[in-house]
N, C-alpha and C positions, 0 to 999 in steps of 0.2 A: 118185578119192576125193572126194567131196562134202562142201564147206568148210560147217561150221556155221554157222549166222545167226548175225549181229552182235546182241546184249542190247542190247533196244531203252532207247534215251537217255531220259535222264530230262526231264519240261519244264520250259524255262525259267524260273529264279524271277524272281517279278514285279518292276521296278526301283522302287515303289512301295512302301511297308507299311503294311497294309491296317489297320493297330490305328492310325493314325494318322486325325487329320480330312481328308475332302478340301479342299483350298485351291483357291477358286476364284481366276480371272486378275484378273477386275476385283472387288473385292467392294467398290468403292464406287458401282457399277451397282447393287447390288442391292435392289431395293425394299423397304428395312427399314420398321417399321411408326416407324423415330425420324425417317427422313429423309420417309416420308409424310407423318406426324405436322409435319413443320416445311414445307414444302410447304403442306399445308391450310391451317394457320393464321397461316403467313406472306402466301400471297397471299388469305385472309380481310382479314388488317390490311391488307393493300397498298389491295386494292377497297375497301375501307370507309374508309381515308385517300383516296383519291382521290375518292371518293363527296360525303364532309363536303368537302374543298377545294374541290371544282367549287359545290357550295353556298354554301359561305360568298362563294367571290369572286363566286357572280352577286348575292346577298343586299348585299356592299359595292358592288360596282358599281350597284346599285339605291340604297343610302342616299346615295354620294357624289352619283349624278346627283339627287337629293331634297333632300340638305342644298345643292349648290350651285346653287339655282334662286332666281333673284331675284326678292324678296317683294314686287318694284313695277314701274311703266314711268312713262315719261316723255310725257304728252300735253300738246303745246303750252305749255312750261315748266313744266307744274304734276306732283307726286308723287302718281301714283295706285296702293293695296297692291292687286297680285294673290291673296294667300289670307289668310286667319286667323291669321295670324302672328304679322304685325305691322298691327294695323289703325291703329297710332300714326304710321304714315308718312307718310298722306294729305295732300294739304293743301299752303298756300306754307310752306314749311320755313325758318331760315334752316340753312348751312351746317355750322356746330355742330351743332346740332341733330338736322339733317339726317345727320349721321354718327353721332353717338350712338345714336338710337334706329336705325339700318342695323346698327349693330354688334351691340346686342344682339337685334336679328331674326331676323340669323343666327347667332347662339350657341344660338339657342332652335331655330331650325329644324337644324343641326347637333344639338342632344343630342334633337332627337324622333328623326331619323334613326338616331344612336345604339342607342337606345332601341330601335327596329322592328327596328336587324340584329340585339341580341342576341338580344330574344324571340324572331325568327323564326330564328336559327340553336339555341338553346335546344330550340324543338320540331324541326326537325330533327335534330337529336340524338339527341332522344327517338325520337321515327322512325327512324331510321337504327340505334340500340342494340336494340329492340325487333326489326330484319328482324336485325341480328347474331345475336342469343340464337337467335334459330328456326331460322337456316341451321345456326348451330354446333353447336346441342341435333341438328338432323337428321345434323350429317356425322357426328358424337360417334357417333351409335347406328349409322350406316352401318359406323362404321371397329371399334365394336366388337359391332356383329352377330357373327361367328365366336365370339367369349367366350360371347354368350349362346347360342350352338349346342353350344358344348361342354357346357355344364353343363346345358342338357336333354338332351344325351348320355347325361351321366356319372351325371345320375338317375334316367334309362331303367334306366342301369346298373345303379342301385343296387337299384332296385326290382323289376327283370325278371329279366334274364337278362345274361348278357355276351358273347351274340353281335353286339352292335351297336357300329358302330362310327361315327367322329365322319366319315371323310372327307372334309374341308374342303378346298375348291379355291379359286382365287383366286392372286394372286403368292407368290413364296416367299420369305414373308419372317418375321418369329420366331413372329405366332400359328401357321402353317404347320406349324411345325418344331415348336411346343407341341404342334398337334395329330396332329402326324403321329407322336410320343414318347408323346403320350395312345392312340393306336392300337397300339402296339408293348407298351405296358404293359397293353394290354387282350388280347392276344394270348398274351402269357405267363399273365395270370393264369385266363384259360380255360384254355390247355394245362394249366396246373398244377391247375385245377380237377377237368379232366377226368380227368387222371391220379389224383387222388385220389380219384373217382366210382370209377374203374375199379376203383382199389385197394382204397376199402371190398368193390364188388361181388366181386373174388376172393377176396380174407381171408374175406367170408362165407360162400364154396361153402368154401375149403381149410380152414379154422376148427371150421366145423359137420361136416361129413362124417365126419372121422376121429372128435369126439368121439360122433355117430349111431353110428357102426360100434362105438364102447368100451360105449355106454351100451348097444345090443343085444347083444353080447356078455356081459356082465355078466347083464344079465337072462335069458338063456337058462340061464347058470352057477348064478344064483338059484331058477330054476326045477327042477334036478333037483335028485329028492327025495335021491338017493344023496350028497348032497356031506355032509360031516364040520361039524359045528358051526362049525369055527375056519376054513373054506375060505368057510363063507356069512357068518360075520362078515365075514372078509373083503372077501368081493364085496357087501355091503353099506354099507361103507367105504369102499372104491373107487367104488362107486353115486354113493355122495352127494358125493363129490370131483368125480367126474364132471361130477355135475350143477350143482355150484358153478362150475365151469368153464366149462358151457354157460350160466348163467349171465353170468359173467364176460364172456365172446367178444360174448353180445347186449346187454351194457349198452356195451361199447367202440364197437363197430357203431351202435347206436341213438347215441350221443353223437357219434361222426365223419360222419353224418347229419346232424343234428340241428344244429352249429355253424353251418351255412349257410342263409342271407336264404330262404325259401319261396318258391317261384316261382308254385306250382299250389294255388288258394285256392279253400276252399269255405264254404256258410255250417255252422257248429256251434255247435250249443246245449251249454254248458257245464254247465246243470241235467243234462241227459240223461248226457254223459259221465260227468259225478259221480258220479248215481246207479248208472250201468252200475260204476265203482270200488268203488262201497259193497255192493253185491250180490255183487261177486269176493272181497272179503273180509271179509263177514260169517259166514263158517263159521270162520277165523282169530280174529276178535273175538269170537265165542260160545266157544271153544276156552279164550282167556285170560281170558275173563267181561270184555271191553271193550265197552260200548254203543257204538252205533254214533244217533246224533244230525241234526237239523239240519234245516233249512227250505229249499229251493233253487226258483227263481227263473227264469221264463226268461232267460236272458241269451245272446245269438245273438253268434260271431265270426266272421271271416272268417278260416281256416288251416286244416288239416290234422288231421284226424279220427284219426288214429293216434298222429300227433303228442300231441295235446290229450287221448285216453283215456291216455297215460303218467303223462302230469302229473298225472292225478288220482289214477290207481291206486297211482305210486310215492307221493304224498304220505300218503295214504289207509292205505297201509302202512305206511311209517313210523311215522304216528302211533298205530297199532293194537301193533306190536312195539315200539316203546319206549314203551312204558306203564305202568302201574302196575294192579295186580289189581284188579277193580272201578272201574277206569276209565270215561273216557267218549270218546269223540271225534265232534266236531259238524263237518259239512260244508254250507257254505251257498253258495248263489251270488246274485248280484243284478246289477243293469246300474245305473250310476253315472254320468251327466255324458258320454255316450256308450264309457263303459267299460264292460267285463265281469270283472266279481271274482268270484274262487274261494277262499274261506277256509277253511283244515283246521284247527283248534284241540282242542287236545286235553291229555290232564292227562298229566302222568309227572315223572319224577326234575329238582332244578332243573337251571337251565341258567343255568349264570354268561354275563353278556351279552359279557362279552370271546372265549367261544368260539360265538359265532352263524355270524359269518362265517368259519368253519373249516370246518363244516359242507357247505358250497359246495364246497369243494374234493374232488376225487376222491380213492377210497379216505382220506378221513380220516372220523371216526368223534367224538363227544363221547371226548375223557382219550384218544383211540386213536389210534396211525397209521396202519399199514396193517392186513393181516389180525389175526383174532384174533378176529370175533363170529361167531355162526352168523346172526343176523338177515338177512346179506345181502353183497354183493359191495364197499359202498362208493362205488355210482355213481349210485343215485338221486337223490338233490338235486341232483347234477353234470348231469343229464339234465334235469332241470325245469328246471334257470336255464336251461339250452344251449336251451331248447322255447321256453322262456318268451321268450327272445332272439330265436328266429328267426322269430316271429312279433312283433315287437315291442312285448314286454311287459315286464315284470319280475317277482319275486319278490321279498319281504322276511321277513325270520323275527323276531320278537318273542317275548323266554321273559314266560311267564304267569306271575303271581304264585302261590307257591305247590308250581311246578312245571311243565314242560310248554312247549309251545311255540303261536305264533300264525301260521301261513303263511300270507301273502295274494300269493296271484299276478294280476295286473292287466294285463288284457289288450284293444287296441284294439279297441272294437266294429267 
């Protein structure tokens, strides 16, 4: 009878735990940037004290041999002065005399000497402070190049894309490990980027589809002639929920889009957008009797053409649906200071200024919270800041006197 195999053994657990930091043997080997740091500009001060001391002593050894040089010689008994010193030595002296004016010859030639070591170790100095600054300003930018590499990294980052990363070579020591935690944090926040690239992308196929399938269904329902009054009420009801829905699904989508920096920029004239907005809903504004207004301007940006027709259509809509019968709404654009303004102004019901910035927030509504108007889902101005954002611009909303509102969105040429 053939003995079963032995369940294979489980492996060793590790005598380590790996949630712990590694500790290294020696870690005062380790090239830290405090122990390089004191290094540089210790043996900077060491060289440049050795530098001035070798100075200064050839500079005194030069004044000592200059002050003790004697101002005269002795020819044939008589005092004759060797320099400009002492011209009073000359001559038969008597011995008094003769030591007096010796004494203050050399006091005088001692304080010229003086004199010569300071000023000439004074520009020394000067010299010697002037080659310090320039070595130090040079090692300073050497030891923090790496910083300055990061942060044209990190504004690569900002501005592009987040596939780039810093990796910085050199000893390991704390910019090292900065930048090596700067790469790790740039790793996750792509994964998680990507991940939510991905995840708008499926919500919008599993989103859309079922409601395509409700909203065809419905209208084939609608379409025979045989259904009972209160079955096409019905599917008429359900139609428009439908479609409030489908609605809803593209304004979430277009908004988790929309939250993120532009990568892919093109030139767009904000006149043309506008007017493409006021052409989509001048059949809406003839409907409520709201004129539709305004003078526009070339003014050219650099972003996203789908993007930047939202911004104007949802604005443009807004102002056309909350408005006042006989209304008006004026849409302009112009280029400012190398900016591009887009202003919807338009008349309707007042607007207390403490609820402007409410407005912004998703599903909220003027006096509303969530559902409740038929006008719309509650995510358009939530969409225009998000637009406005991602091309780096802004939005502000000013209530008009009177009534009404002032949107000016301002966007970098």
């Amino acid at each position: 009878m053939a003995s079963t195999p032995a369940p294979p053994t489980a492996p060793p657990k590790p005598a380590w735990d790996p949630r712990q930091p590694v500790v290294r043997p020696f870690p005062w080997f380790r090239p830290t940037i405090r122990i390089r740091l004191t290094l540089l500009y210790g043996g900077m001060f060491l060289m440049a004290g050795i530098v001035l001391l070798t100075i200064i002593y050839l500079l005194a050894a030069q004044a000592l041999h200059v002050g003790n040089e004697l101002p005269f010689k002795l020819l044939g008994g008589s005092v004759q002065s060797t320099n400009d010193t002492c011209p009073g030595i000359s001559g038969n002296l008597k011995t008094d005399q003769f030591n007096e004016v010796l004494y203050n010859c050399m006091q005088d030639q001692r304080r010229l000497a003086l004199n010569g070591l300071l000023r000439r170790s004074l520009l020394a100095l000067l010299g010697l402070s002037v080659v310090a600054f320039a070595f130090g300003y040079a090692m300073a930018g050497r030891v923090l190049s790496p910083l300055g590499k990061m942060t044209r990294t990190a504004r690569r980052v900002a501005g592009t894309d987040l596939s780039r990363r810093i990796e910085l070579g050199g000893p390991d020591d704390e910019l090292k490990e900065l930048s090596d935690t700067f790469d790790e944090m740039l790793d996750r926040l792509e994964r998680s980027f990507t991940a939510q690239q991905r995840f708008v992308a499926n919500a919008s196929h599993e989103l859309r589809t079922p409601l395509a399938i409700n909203r065809t269904l419905l209208e084939v329902h609608l379409s025979d002639p045989g259904a009972s009054p209160e079955l096409q009420q019905l599917g008429k009801t359900l139609l428009a929920t439908n479609e409030r829905s489908e609605q809803l699904v593209e304004g979430l989508l277009l908004l988790a889009r929309s939250d993120n920096e532009l990568v892919d920029r093109k030139p767009v004239d904000l006149a043309e957008v506008a007017t493409q907005a006021v052409d989509q809903t001048r059949a809406e504004a003839q409907a409520k009797g709201v004129e539709l207004t305004g003078e526009r301007q070339p003014a050219v940006v650099q972003g996203n053409g789908v993007l930047l027709e939202r911004i104007a259509l949802n604005l443009v809509q807004n102002a056309v649906r909350y408005n006042t019968p006989d209304g008006w709404v004026r849409v302009t654009t112009e280029s400012q200071r190398g900016q591009a303004v887009l202003v919807v102004e338009n008349t309707g019901p007042v607007v207390p200024a403490y609820e402007v910035d409410n407005i912004f927030e998703p599903f909220r509504r003027l006096r509303t919270e969530r559902t409740g108007s038929d006008k719309g889902v509650g995510l358009g101005l939530s969409i225009v800041r998000s637009v406005a954002r991602a091309h780096g611009g802004r939005i502000t909303a000013e209530p008009r006197e009177g009534g009404g509102l002032v949107m000016r969105v301002v966007l970098p040429a």
